[in-house]
N, C-alpha and C positions, 0 to 999 in steps of 0.2 A: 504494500500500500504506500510505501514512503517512495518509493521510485516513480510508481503512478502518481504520486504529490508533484514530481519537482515542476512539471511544466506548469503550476498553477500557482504555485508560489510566487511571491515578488521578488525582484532581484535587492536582495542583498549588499549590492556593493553600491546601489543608489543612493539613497540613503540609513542613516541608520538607525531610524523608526520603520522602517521597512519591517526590519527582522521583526515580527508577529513571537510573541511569548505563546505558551502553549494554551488558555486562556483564550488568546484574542485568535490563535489559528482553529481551537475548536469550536468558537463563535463563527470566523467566518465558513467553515465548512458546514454550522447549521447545525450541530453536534448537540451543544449547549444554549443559551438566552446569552445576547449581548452584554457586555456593562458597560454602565454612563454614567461618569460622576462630572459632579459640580460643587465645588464649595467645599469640598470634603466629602461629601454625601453619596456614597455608591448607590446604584439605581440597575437591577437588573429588567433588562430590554425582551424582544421574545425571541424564540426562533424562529431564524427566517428563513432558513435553509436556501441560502442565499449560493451556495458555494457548490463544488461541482455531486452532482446526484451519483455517478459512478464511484467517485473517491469516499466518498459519504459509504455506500452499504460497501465497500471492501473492507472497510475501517469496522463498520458493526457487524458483517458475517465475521470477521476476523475474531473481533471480541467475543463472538458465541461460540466460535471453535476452541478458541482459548477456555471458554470456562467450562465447557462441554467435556477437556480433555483433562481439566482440574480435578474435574467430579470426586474419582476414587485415589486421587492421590495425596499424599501426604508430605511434601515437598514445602520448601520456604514462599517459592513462585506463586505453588496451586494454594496453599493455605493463603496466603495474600491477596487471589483473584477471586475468590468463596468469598472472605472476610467482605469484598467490595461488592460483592453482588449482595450478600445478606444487609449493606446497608443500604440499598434500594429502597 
């Protein structure tokens, strides 16, 4: 998924507020709700799924295989991707 990312990324060497934090990269793919502050005051936005539709479900079939292969294991990785889905 991250190789299917590059062509939609911004370049990097333009500026550098370009580079998107992981936050503002899962907002623009539509993942998560925006955030807007003013004043100090965070404000979350909705999803707009604004961002590309194919990079968007490889990213979330990705995470269901991931947790789907966690199920019966007992690892530092799989205990960590359970923990994350039980706080849903």
């Amino acid at each position: 998924a991250i190789t299917a990312s590059r062509p939609f990324l911004p370049d990097s060497n333009k500026t550098a507020s370009a580079k998107p934090g992981a936050i503002q990269f899962a907002a623009w793919l539509g993942l998560v709700p925006g955030q807007y502050s003013s004043g100090g005051k965070a404000r979350l936005g909705r999803i707009t799924k604004a961002g590309d539709s194919y990079l968007r479900s490889l990213l979330v079939m990705g995470a269901r295989a991931v947790l789907a292969a966690a199920k019966n294991k007992t690892d530092t990785l799989s205990r960590w991707a359970m923990a994350l889905q039980q706080r849903r």
